[in-house]
C-alpha positions in Angstrom: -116.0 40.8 82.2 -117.6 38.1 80.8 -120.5 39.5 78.3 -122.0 36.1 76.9 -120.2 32.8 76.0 -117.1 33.5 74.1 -117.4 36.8 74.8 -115.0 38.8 77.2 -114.1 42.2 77.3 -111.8 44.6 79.0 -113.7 47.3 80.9 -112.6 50.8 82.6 -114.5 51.3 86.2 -114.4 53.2 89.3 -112.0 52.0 91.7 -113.3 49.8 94.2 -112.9 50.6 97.9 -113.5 48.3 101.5 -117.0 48.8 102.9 -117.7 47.6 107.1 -115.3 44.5 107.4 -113.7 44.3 103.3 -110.3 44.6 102.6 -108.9 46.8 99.6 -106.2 44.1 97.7 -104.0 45.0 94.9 -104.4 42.1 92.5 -100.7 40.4 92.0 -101.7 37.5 90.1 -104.7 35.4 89.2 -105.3 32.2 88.0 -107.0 31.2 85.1 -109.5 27.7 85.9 -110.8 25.1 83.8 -113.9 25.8 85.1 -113.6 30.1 83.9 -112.8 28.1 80.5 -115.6 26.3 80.6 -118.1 29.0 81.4 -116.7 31.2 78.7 -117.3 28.5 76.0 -121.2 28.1 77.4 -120.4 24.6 78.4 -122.4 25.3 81.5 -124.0 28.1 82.7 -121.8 28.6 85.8 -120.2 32.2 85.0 -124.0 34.5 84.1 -123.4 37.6 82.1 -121.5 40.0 83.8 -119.3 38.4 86.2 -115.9 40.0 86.5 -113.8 36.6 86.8 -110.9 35.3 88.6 -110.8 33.2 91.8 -107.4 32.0 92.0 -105.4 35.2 93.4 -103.3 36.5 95.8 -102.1 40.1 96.2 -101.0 42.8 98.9 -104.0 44.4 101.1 -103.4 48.3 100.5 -106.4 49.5 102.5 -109.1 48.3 105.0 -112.6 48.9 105.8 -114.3 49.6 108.9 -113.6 47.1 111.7 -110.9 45.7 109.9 -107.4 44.9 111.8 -105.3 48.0 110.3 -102.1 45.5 110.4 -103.7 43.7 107.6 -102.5 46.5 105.8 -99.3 45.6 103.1 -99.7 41.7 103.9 -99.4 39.5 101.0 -102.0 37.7 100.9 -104.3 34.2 99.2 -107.7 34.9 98.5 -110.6 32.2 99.7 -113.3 33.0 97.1 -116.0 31.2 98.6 -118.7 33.5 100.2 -121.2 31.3 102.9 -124.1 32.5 105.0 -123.0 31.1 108.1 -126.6 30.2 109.5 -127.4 27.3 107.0 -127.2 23.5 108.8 -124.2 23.3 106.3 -122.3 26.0 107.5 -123.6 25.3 111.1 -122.1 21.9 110.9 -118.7 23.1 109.9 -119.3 22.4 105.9 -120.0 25.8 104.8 -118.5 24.8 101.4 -121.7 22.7 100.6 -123.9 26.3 102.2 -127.2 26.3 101.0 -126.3 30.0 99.8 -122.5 29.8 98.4 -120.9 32.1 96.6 -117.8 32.7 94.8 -115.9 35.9 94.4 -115.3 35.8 90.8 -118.1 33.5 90.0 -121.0 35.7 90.3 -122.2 39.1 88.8 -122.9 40.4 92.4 -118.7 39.5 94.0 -116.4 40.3 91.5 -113.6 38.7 90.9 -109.5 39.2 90.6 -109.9 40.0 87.2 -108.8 43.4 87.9 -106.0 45.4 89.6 -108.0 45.6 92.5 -110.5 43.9 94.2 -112.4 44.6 98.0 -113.2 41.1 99.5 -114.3 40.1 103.2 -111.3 40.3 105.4 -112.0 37.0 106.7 -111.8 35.3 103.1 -108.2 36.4 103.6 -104.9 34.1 104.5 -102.3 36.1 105.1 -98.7 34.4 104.0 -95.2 35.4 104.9 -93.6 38.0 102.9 -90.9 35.8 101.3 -93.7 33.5 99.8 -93.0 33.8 96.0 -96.4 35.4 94.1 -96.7 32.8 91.9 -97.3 29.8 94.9 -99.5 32.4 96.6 -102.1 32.2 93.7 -102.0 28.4 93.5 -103.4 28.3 96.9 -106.7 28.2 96.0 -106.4 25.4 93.6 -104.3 23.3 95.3 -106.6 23.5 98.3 -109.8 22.1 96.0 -107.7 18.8 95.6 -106.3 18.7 99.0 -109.5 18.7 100.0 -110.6 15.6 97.5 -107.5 13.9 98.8 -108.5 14.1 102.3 -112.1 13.4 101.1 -110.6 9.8 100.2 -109.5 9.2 103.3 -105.8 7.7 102.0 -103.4 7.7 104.1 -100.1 5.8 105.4 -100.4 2.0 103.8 -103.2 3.1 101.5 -102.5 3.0 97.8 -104.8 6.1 95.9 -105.2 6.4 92.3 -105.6 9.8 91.0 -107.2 10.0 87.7 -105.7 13.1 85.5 -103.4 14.7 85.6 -104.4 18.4 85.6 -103.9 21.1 88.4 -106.4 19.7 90.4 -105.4 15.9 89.6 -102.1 17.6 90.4 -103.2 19.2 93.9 -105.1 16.0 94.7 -102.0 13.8 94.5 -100.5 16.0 96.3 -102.8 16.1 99.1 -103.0 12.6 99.4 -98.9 12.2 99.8 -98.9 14.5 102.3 -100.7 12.2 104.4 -99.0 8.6 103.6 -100.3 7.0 100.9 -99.2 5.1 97.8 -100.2 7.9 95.1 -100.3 6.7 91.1 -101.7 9.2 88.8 -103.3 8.2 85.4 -102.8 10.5 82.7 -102.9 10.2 79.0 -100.2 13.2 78.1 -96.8 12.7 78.1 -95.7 16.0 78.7 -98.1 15.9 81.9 -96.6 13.1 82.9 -93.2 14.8 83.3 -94.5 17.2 84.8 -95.8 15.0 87.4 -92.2 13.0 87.7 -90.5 16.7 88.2 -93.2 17.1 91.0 -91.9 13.9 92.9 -95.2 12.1 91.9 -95.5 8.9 90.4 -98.0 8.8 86.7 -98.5 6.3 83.8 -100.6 6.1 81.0 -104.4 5.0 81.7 -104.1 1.4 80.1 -100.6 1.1 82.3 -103.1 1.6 85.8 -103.5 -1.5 87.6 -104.3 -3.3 90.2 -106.4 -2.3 92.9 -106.3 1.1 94.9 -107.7 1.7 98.1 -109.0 5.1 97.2 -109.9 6.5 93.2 -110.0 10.4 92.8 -111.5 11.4 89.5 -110.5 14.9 89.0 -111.9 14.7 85.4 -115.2 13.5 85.3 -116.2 11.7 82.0 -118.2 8.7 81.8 -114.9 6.7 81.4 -112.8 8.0 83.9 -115.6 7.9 86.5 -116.0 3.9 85.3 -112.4 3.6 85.7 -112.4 4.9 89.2 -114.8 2.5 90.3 -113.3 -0.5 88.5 -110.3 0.5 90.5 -111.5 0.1 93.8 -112.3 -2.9 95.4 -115.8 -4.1 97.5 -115.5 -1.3 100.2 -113.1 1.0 98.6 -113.4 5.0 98.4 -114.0 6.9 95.0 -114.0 11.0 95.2 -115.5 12.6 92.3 -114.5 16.4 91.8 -113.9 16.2 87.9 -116.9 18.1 86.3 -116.3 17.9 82.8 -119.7 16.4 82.2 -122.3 18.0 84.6 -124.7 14.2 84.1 -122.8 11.0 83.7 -124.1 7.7 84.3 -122.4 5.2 87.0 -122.1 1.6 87.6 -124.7 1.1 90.4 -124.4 -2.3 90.4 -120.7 -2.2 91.0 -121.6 0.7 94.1 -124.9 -1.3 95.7 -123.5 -4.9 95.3 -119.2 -3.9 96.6 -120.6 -1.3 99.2 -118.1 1.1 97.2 -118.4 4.9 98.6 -119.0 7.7 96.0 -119.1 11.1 97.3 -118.5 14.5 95.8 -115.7 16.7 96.5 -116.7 20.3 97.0 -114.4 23.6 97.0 -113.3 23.2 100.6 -113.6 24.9 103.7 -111.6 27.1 105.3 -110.0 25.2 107.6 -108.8 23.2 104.2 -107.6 26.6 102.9 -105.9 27.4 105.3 -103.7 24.2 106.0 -103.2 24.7 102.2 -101.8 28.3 102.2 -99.0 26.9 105.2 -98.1 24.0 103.6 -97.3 26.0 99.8 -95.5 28.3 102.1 -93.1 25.7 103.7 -93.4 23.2 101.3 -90.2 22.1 98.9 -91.9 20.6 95.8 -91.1 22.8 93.0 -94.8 23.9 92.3 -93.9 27.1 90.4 -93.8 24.8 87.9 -97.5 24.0 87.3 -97.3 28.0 85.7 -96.7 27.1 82.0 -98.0 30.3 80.8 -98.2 34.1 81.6 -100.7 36.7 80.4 -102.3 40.2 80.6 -105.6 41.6 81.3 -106.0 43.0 78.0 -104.6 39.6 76.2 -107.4 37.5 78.7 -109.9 37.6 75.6 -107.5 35.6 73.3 -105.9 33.4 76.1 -109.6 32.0 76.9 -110.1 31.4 73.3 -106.8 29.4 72.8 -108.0 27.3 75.8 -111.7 26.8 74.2 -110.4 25.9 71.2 -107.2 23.7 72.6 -104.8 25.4 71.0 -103.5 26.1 74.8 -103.1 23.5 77.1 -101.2 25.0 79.6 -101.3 23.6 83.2 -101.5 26.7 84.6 -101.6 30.2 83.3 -101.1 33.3 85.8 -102.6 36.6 84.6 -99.7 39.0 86.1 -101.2 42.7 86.9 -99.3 45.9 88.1 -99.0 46.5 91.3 -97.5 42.5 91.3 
């Protein structure tokens, strides 16, 4: 649990159970996301006191609440985090990512999060997989379903070229996303080491000052002030530019460049289910060798340090996967 920024500590507490329509899951593993790192450090204010984190996960349901299918029980299973009200004009519309009241398990003081060895979360936040799914793709789900849905945000496809600006897990997921449906994918990323990682992945990276040329479609899955600038100077009059980095929370654009070359900016939120799901059956059919984004393994009670080397930079590992019993 998160006390105040830089702050986290291990806490001993009754053991959940499933209320009217929750499912009981035993936490396998749960990722650990820039944006829990961020929080932690007080960079923004996006994980209040109190919040039990974790909202990349995926574990076995061992019990269900009222209402609940009973065959849900002993399914391995991804967890969608994000909690919507379902009678906003987002959600209404079939965009209840952007709900006027969203929630994330994990993310909030009131739904915790995977943190834990067990969690109860709404049945229908759950995906089930097949059994011979390996634990560690089941808990990338969720993040490789925030850049599928930037990729399909972009609208590249077959004959489109996209450039993906870094190369992180969701840079990562994004470029992934957007070979899935056709196009010419480049990632731009200034670590060498991330760059193999990409190649090993069967996707195509380089060095920022080695971009060029023009792409039909930018994703910036960063978010400074110079890789936002980058993904406009990339496109041309007309083009597409996602934004889902949020490394600065304010940055300033070229509006000239947008008003004059008609370029569309839009923000790249979560996803919705339907994005989640698609996700969850492609990571379980899929062939791309994406237990390799999991550089690092931890604990529960080694969390407090892990998010310190990750403040501080001394870790910089794509992914790290807190494994808990019951895995």
């Amino acid at each position: 649990m998160i006390d105040s920024p830089r702050t986290l500590r291990l806490r001993t507490v009754a053991e959940p159970t499933a209320a009217a329509g929750e499912a009981l899951v035993q936490v396998g593993a749960a990722g650990i996301c820039g944006s829990d790192v961020h929080g932690y450090s007080g960079t923004n204010a996006r994980r209040p006191p109190g919040t039990v984190m974790g909202h990349e996960a995926a574990g076995r349901v061992i019990a269900v609440g009222e209402g609940v299918d009973d065959a849900l029980v002993g399914r391995l299973v991804a967890i969608n985090p994000v909690v919507s009200c379902g009678a906003c004009p987002r959600c209404l519309r079939g965009t209840p990512n952007i709900c006027d009241h969203r929630r994330l398990y994990g993310c909030t003081p009131t739904l915790p999060g995977a943190f834990a060895d067990q969690v109860a979360i709404r049945a229908q936040n759950l995906v089930p997989l097949p059994d011979d799914v390996a634990l560690d793709r089941a808990a990338l789900v969720e993040p490789l379903a925030v850049g599928a849905r930037a990729a399909a945000l972009s609208g590249a496809g077959a004959g489109d070229r996209a450039l993906v600006i870094g190369g992180g897990p969701i840079g990562i997921a994004a470029a992934l996303g957007a070979q899935r449906a056709g196009a010419d994918v480049l990632v731009s990323e200034p670590d060498a080491d991330r760059r193999a990682l990409l190649a090993a992945l069967g996707l195509t990276a380089c060095a920022p000052d080695d971009a060029t040329g023009e792409a039909d479609a930018a994703i910036d899955c960063v978010g400074f002030e110079a890789t936002i600038a980058t993904a406009v100077r990339a496109t041309p009059p007309g083009g597409r530019i996602v934004w889902v980095g949020l490394a600065h929370e304010r940055v300033p654009v070229d509006a000239v460049a947008l008003v004059m070359g008609e370029r569309h900016l839009v923000g790249s939120a979560v996803y919705t289910p339907e994005d989640f799901a698609a996700t969850a059956a492609w990571v379980a059919t899929t062939t791309v060798p994406l237990e390799l984004l999991v550089q690092r393994r931890t604990t529960l009670a080694e969390l407090p340090e892990v998010f310190a080397g990750y403040s501080d930079g001394r870790i910089t590992a794509v992914k790290t996967l807190v494994d808990l019993d019951g895995a």
